[in-house]
C-alpha positions in Angstrom: -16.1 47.4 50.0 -19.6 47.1 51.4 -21.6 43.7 52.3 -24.8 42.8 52.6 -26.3 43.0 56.2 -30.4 42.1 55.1 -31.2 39.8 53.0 -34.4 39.3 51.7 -34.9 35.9 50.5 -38.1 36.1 48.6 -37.1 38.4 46.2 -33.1 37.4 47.0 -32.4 40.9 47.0 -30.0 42.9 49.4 -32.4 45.4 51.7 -29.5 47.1 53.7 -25.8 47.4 52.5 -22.9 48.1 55.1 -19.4 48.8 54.9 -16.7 45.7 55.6 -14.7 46.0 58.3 -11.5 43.6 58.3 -11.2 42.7 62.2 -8.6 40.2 62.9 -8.2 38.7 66.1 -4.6 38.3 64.7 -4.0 41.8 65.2 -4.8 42.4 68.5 -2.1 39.2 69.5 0.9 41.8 67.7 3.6 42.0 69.8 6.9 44.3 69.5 10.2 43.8 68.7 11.5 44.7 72.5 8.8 42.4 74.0 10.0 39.9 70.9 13.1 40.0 72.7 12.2 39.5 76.5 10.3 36.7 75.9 12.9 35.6 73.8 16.0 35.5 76.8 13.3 34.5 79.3 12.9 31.5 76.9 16.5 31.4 76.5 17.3 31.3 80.0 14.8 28.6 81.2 16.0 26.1 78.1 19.7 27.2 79.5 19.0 26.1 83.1 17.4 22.7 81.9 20.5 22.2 80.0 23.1 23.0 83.5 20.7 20.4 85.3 20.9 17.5 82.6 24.8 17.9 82.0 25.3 17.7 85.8 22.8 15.1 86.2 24.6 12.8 83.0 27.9 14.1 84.8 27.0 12.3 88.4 25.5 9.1 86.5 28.7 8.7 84.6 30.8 8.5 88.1 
């Protein structure tokens, strides 16, 4: 697929065609399955330790 680069607008004809390039900035944020998976149980484990604090927390207001 080529685009056009210069444009000229007297005659609104193309001067210079160029080839499209599909950049993403999508693509470079990819990440893998195994670093899916450690962010994943660091997530994991910080919601897990909120969650110890706020049952002992609800467990000493309840005494």
């Amino acid at each position: 697929m080529y685009v056009c680069q210069t444009l000229d607008e007297a005659s609104n004809t193309c001067m210079e065609w160029v080839a499209y390039n599909d950049y993403s900035l999508l693509s470079e944020l990819a990440i893998t399955k195994a670093e899916m998976v450690t962010i994943g149980g660091q997530v994991g484990a910080i919601l897990s330790i909120i969650l110890a604090f706020v049952m002992v927390f609800k467990a000493l207001k309840l005494m």
